[in-house]
N, CA, C and O atoms as a CHARMM CRD file, in Angstrom:
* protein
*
  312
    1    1 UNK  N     -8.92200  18.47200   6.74100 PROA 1      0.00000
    2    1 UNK  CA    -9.95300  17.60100   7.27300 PROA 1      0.00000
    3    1 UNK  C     -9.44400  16.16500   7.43300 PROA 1      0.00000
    4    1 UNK  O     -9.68900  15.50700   8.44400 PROA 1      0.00000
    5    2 UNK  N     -8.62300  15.63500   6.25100 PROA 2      0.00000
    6    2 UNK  CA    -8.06700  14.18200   6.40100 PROA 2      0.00000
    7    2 UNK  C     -7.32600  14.12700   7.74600 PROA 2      0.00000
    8    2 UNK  O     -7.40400  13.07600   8.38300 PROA 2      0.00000
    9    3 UNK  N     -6.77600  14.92100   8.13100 PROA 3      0.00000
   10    3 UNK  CA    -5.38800  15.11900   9.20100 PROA 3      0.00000
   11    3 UNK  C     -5.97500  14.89000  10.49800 PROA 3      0.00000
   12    3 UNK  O     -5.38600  14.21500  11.34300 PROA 3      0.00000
   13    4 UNK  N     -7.30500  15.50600  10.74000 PROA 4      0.00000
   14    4 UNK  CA    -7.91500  15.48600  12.33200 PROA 4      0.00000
   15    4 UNK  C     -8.40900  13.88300  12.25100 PROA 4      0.00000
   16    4 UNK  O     -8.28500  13.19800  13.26600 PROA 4      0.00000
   17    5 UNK  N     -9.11100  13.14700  10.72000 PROA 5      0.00000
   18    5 UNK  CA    -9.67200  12.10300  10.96600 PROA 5      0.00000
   19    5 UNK  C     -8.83300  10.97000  10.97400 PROA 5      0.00000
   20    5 UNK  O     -9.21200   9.89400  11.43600 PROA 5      0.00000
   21    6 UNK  N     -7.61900  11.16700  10.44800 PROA 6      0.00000
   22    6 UNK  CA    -6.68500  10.27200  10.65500 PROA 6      0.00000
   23    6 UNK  C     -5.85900  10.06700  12.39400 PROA 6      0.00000
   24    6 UNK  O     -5.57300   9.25300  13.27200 PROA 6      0.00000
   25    7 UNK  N     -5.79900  11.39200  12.01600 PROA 7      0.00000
   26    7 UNK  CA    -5.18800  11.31000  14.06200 PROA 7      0.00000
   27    7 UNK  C     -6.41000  10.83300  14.90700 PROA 7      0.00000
   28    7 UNK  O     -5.98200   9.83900  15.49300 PROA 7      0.00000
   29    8 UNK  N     -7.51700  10.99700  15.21900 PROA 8      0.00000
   30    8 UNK  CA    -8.31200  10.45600  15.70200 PROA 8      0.00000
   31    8 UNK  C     -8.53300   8.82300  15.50700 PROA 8      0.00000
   32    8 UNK  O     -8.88100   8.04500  16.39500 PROA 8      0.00000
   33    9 UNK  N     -8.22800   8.48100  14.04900 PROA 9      0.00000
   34    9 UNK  CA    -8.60600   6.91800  13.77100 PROA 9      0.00000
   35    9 UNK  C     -7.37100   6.22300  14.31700 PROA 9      0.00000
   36    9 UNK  O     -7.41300   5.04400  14.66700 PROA 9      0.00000
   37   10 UNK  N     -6.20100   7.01000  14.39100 PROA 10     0.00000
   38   10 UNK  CA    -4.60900   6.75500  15.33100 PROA 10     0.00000
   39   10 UNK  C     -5.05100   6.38200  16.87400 PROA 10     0.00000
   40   10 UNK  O     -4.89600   5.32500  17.48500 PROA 10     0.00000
   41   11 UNK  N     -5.52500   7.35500  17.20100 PROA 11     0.00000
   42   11 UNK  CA    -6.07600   7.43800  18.46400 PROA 11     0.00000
   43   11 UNK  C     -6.68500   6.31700  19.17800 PROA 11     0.00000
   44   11 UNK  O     -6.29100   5.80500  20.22600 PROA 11     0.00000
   45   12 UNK  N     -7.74900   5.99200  18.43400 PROA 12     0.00000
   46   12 UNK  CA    -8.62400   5.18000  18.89600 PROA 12     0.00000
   47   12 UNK  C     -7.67700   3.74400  18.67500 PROA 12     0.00000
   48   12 UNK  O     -7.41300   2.90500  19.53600 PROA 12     0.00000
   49   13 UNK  N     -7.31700   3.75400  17.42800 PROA 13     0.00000
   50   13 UNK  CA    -6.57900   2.12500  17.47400 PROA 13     0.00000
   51   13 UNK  C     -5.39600   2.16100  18.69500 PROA 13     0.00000
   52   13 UNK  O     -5.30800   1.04300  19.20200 PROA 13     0.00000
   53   14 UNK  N     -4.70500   2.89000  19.14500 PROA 14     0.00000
   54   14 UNK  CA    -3.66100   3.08400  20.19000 PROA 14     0.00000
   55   14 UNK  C     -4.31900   3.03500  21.61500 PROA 14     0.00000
   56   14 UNK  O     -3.62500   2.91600  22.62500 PROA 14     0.00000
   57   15 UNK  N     -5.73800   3.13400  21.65600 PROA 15     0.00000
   58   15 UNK  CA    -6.41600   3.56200  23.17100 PROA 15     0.00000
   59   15 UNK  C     -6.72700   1.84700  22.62900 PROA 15     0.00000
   60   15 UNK  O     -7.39600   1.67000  23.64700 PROA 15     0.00000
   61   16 UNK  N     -6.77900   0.99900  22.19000 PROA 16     0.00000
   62   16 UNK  CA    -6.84100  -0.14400  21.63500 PROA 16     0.00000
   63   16 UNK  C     -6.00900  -1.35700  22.39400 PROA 16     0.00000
   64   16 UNK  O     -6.28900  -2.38700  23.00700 PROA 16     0.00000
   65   17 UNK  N     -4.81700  -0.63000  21.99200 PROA 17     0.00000
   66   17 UNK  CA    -3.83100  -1.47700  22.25800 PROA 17     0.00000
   67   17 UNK  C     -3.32300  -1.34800  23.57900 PROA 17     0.00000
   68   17 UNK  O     -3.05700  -2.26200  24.35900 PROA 17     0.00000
   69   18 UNK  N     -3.21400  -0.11000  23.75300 PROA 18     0.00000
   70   18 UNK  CA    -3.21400   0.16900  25.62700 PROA 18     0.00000
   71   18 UNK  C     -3.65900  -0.77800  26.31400 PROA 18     0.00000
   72   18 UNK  O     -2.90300  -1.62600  26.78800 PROA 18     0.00000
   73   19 UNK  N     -4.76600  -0.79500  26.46000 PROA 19     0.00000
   74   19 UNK  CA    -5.98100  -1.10700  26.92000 PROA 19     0.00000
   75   19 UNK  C     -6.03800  -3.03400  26.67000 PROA 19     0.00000
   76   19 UNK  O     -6.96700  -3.71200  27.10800 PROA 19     0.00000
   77   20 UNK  N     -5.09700  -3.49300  26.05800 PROA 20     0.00000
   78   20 UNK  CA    -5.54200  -4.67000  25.60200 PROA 20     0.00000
   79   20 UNK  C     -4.03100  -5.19100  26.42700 PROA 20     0.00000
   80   20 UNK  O     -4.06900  -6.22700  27.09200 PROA 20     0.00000
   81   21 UNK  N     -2.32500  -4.14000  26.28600 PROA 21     0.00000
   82   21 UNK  CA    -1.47700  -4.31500  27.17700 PROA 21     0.00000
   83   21 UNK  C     -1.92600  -4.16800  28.55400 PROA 21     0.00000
   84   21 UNK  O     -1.37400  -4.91700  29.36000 PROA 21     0.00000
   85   22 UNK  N     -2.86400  -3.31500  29.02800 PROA 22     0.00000
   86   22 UNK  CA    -2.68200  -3.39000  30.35200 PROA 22     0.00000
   87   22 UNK  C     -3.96100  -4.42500  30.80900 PROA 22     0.00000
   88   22 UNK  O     -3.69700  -5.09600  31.80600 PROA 22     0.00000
   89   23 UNK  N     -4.87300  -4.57300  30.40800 PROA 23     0.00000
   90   23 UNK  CA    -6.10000  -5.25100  30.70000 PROA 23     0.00000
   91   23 UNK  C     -5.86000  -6.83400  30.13400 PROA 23     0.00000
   92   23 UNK  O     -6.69500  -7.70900  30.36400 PROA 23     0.00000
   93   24 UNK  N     -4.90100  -7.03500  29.54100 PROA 24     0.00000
   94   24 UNK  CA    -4.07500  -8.85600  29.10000 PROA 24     0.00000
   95   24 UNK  C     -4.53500  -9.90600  30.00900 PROA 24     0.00000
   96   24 UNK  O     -5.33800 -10.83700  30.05500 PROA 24     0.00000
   97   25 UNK  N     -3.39600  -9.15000  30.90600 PROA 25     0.00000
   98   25 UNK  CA    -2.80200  -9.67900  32.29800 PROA 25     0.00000
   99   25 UNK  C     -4.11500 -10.74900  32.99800 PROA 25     0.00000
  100   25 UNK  O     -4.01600 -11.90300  33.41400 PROA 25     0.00000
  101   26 UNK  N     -5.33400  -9.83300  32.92400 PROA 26     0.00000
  102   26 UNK  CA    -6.10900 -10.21600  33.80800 PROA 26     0.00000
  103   26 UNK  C     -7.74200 -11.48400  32.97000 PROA 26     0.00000
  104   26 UNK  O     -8.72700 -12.08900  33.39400 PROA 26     0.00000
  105   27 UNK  N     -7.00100 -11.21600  31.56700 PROA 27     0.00000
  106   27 UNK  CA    -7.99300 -12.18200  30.67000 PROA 27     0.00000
  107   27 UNK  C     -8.81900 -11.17500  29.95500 PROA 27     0.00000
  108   27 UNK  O     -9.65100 -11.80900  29.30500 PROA 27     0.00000
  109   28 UNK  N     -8.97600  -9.87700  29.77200 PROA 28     0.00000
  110   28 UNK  CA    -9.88000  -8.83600  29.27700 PROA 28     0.00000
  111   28 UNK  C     -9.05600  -8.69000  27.77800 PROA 28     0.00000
  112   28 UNK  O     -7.87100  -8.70500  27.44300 PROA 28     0.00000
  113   29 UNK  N    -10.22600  -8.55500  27.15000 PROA 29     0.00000
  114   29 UNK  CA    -9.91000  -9.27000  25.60800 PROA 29     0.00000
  115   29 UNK  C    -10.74800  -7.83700  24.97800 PROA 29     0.00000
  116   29 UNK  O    -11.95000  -7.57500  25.02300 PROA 29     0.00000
  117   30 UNK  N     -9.50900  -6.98500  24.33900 PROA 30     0.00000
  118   30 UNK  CA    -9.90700  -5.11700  23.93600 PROA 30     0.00000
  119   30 UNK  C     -9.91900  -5.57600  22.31300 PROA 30     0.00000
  120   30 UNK  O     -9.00500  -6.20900  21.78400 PROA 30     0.00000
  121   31 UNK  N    -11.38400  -5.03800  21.50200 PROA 31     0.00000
  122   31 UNK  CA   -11.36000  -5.38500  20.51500 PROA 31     0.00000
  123   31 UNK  C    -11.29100  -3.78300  19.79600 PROA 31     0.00000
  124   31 UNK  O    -11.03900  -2.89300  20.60800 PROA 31     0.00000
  125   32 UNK  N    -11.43800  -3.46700  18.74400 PROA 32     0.00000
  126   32 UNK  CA   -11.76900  -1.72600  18.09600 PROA 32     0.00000
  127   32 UNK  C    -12.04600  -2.33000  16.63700 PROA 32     0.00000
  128   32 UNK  O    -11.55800  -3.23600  15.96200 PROA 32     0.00000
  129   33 UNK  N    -12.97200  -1.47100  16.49600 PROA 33     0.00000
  130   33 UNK  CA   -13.29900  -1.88300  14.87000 PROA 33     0.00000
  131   33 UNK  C    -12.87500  -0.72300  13.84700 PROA 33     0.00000
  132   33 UNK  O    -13.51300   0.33000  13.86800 PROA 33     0.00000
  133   34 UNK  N    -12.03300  -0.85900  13.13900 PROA 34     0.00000
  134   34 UNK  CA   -11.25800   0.16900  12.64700 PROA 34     0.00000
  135   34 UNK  C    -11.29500  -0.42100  10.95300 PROA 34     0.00000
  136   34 UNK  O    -10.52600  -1.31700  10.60300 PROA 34     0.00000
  137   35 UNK  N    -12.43600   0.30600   9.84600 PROA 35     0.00000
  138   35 UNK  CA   -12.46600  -0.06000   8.88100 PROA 35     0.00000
  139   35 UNK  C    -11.36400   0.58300   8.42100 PROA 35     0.00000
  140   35 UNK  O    -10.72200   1.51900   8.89700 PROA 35     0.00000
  141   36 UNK  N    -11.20600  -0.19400   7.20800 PROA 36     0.00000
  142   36 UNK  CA    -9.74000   0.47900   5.99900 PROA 36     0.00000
  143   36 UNK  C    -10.52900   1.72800   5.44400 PROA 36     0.00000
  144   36 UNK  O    -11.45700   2.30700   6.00800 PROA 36     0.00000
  145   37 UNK  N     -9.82500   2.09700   3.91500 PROA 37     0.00000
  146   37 UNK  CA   -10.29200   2.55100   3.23400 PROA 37     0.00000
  147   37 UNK  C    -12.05700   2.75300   2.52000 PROA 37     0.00000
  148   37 UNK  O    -12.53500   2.07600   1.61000 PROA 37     0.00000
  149   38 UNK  N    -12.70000   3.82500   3.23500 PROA 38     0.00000
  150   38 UNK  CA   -13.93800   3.56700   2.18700 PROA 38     0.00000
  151   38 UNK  C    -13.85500   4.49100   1.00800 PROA 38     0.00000
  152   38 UNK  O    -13.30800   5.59000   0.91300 PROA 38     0.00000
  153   39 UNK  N    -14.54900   3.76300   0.10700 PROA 39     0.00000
  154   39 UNK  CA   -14.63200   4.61900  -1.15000 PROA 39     0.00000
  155   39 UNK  C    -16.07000   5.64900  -0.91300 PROA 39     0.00000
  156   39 UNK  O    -17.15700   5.48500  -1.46800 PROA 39     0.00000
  157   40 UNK  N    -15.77700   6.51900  -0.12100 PROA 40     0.00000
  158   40 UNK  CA   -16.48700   7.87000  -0.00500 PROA 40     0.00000
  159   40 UNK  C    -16.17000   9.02400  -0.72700 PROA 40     0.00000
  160   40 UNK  O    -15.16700   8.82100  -1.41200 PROA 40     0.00000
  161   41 UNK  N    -16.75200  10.48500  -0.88800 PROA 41     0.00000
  162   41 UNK  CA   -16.45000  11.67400  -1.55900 PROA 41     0.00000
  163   41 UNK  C    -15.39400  12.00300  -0.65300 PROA 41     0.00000
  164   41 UNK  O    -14.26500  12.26800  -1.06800 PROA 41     0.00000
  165   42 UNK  N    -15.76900  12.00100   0.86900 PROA 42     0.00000
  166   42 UNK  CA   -14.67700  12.81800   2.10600 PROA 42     0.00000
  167   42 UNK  C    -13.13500  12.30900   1.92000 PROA 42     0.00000
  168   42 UNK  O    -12.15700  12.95500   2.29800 PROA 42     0.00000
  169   43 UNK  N    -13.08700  10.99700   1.25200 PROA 43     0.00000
  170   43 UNK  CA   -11.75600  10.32300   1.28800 PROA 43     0.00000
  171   43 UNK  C    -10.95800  10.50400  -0.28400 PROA 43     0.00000
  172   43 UNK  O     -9.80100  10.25900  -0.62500 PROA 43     0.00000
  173   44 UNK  N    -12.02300  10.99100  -0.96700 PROA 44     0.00000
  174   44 UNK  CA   -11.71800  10.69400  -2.48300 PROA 44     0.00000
  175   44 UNK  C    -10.11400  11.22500  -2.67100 PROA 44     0.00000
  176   44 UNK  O     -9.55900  10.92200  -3.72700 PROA 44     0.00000
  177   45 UNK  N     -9.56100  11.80600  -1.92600 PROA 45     0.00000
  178   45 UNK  CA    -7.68200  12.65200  -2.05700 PROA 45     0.00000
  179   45 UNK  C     -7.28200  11.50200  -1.76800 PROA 45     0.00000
  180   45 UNK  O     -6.13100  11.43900  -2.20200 PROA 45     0.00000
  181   46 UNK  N     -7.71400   9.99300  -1.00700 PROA 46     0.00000
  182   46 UNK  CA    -7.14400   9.00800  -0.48600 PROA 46     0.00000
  183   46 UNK  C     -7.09200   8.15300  -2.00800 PROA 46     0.00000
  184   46 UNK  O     -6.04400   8.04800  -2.64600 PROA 46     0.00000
  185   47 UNK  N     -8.04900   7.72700  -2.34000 PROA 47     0.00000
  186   47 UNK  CA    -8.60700   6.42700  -3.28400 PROA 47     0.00000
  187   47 UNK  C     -8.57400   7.10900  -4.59400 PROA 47     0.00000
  188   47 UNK  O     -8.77600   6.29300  -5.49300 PROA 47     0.00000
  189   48 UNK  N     -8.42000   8.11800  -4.95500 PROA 48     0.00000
  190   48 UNK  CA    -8.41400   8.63400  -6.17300 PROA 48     0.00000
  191   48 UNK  C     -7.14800   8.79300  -6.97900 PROA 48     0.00000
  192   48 UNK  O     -7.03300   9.05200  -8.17700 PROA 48     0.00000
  193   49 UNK  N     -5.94400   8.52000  -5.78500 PROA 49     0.00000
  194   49 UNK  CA    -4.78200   8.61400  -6.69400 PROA 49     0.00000
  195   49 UNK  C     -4.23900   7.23500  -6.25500 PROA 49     0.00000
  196   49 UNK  O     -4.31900   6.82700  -5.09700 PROA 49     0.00000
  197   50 UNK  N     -3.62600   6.48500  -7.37300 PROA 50     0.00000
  198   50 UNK  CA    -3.29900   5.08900  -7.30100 PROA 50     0.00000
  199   50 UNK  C     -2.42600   4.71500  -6.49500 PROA 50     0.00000
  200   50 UNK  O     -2.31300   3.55500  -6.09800 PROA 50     0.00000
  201   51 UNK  N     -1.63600   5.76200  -6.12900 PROA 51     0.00000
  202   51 UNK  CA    -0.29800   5.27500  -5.29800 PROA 51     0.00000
  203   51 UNK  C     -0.73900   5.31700  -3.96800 PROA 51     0.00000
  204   51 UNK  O     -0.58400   4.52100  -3.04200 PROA 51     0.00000
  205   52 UNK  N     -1.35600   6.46800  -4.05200 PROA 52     0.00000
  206   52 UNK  CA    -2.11600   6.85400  -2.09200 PROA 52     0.00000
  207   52 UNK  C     -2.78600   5.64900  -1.73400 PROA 52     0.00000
  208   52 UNK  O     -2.76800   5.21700  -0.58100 PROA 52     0.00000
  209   53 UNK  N     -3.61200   4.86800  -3.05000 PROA 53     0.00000
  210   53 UNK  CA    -4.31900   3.93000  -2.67200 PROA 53     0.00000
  211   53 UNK  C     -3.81600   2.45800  -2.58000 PROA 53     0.00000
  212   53 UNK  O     -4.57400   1.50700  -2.38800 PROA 53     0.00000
  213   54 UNK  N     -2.98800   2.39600  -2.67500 PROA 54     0.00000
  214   54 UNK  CA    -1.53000   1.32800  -2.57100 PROA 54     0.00000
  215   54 UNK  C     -0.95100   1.01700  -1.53700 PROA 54     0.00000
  216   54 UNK  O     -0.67000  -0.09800  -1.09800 PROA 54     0.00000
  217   55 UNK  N     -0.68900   2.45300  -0.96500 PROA 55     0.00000
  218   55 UNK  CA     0.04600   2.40300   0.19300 PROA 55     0.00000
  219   55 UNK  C     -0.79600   2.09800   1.59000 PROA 55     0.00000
  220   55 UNK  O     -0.54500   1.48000   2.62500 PROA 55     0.00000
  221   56 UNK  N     -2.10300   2.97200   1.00200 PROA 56     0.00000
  222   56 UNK  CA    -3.05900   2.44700   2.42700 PROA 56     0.00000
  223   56 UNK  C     -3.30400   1.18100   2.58500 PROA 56     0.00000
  224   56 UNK  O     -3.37500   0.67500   3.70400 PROA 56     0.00000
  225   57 UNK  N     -3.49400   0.38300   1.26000 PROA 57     0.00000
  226   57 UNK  CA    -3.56800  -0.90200   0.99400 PROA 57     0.00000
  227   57 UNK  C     -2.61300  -1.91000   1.96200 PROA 57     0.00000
  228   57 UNK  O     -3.04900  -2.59300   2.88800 PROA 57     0.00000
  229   58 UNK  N     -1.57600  -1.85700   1.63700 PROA 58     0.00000
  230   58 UNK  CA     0.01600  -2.09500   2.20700 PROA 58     0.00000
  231   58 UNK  C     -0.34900  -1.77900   3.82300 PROA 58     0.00000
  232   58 UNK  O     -0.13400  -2.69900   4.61200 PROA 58     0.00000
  233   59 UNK  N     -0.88200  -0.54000   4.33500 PROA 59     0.00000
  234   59 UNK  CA    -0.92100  -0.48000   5.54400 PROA 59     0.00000
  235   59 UNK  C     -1.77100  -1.39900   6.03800 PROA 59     0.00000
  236   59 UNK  O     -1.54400  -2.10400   7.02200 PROA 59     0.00000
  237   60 UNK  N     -3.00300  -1.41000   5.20300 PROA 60     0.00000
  238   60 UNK  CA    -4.15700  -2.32600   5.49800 PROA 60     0.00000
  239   60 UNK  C     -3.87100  -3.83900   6.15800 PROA 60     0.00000
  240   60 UNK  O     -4.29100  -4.29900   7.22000 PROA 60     0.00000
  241   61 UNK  N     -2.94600  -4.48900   5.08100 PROA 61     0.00000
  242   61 UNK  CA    -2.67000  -5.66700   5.50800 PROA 61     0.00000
  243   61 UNK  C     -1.51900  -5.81400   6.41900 PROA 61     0.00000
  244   61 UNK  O     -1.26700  -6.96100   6.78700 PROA 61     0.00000
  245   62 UNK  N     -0.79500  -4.87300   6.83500 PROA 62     0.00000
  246   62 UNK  CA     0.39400  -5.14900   7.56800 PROA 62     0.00000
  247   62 UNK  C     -0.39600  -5.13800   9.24300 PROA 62     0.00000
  248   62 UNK  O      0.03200  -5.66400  10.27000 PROA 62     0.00000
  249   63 UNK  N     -1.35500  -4.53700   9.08700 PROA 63     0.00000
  250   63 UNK  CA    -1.57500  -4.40200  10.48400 PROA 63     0.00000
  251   63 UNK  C     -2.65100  -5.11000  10.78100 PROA 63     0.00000
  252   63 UNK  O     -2.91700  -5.18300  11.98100 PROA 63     0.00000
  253   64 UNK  N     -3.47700  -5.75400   9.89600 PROA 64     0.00000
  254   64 UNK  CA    -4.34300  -7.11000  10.14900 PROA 64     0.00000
  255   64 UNK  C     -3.08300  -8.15600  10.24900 PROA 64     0.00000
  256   64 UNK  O     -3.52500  -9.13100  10.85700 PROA 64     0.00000
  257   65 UNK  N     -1.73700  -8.37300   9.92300 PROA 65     0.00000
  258   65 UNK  CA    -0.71800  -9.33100  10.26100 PROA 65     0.00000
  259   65 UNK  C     -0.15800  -9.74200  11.67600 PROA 65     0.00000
  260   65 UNK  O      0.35000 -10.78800  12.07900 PROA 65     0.00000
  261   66 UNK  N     -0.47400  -8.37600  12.36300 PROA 66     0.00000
  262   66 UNK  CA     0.14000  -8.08200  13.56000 PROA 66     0.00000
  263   66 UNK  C     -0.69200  -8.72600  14.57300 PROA 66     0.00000
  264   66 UNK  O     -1.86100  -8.54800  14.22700 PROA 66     0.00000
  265   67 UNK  N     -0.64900  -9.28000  15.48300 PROA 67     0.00000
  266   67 UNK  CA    -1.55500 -10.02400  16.55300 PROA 67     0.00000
  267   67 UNK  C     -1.29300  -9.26100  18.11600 PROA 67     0.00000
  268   67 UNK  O     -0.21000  -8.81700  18.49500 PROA 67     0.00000
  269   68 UNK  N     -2.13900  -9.24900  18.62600 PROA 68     0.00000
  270   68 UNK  CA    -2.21600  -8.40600  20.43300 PROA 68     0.00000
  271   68 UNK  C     -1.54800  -9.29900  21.06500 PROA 68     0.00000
  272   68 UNK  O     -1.19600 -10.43300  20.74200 PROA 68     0.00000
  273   69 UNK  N     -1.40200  -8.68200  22.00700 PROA 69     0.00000
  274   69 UNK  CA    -0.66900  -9.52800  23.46600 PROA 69     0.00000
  275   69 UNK  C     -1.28100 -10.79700  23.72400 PROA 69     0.00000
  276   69 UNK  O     -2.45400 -10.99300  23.40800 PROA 69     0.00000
  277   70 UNK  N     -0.47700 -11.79900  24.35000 PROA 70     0.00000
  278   70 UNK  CA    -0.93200 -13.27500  24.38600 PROA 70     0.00000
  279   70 UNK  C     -1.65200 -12.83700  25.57700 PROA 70     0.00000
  280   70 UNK  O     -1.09700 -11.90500  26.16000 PROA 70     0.00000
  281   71 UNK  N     -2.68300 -13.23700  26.06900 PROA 71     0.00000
  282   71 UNK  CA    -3.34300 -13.28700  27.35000 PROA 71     0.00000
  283   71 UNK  C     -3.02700 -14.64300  28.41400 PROA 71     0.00000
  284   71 UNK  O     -3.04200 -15.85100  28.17700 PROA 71     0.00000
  285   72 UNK  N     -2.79900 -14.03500  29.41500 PROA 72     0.00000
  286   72 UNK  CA    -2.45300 -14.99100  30.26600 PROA 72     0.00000
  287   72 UNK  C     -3.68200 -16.28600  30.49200 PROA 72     0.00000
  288   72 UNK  O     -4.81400 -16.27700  30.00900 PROA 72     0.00000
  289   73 UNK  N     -3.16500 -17.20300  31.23700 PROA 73     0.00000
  290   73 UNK  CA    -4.05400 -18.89400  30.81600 PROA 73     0.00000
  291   73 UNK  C     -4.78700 -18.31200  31.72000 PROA 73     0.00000
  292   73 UNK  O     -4.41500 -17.36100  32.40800 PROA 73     0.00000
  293   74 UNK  N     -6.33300 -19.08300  31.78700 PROA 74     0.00000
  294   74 UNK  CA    -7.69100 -18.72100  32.74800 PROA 74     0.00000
  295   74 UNK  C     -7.55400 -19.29000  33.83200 PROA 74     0.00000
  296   74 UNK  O     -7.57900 -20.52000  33.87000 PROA 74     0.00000
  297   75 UNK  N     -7.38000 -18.55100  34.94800 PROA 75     0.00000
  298   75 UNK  CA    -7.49200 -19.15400  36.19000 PROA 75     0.00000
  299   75 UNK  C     -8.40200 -20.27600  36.53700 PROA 75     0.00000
  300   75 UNK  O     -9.53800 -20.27700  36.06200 PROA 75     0.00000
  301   76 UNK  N     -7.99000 -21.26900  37.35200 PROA 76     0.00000
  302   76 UNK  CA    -8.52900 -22.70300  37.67700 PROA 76     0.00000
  303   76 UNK  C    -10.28100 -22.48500  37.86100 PROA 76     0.00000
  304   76 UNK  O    -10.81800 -21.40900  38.12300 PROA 76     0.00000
  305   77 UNK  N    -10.86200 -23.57100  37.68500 PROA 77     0.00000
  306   77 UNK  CA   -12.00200 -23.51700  38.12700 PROA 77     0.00000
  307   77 UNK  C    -12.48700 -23.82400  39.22100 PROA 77     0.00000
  308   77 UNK  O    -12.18200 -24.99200  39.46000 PROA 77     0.00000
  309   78 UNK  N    -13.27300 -23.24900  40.26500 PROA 78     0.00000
  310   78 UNK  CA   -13.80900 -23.10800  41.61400 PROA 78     0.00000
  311   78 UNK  C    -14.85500 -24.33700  41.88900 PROA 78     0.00000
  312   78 UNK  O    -15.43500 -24.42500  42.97200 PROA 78     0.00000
């Protein structure tokens, strides 16, 4: 069950970033709301063992570090 919800939560953050490389260019600003870790029963194989919960941790912040494509400057005003 973890495996389909993780590839899917992959998914969506990657249809993310696509979407934010190709739509840049033109000033379109792609946001996704992609929570971390919840402390739920469905996740408990995640948060229940200290190291699993470490590492997601570690993932957590490495990729709130990372910033999207610069968007190009706003065309002049009319």
């Amino acid at each position: 069950m973890l495996g389909a919800y993780a590839i899917s939560k992959a998914a969506d953050m990657q249809l993310a970033r696509n979407l934010a490389c190709e739509y840049g260019k033109h000033n379109v600003r792609v946001n996704c709301i992609a929570p971390g870790l919840i402390k739920t029963d469905f996740a408990k194989a995640l948060w229940d063992n200290p190291e699993t919960l470490k590492a997601s941790t570690a993932r957590s912040a490495a990729a709130a570090d990372r910033h999207p494509p610069t968007r190009s400057p706003a065309p002049p005003s009319s």
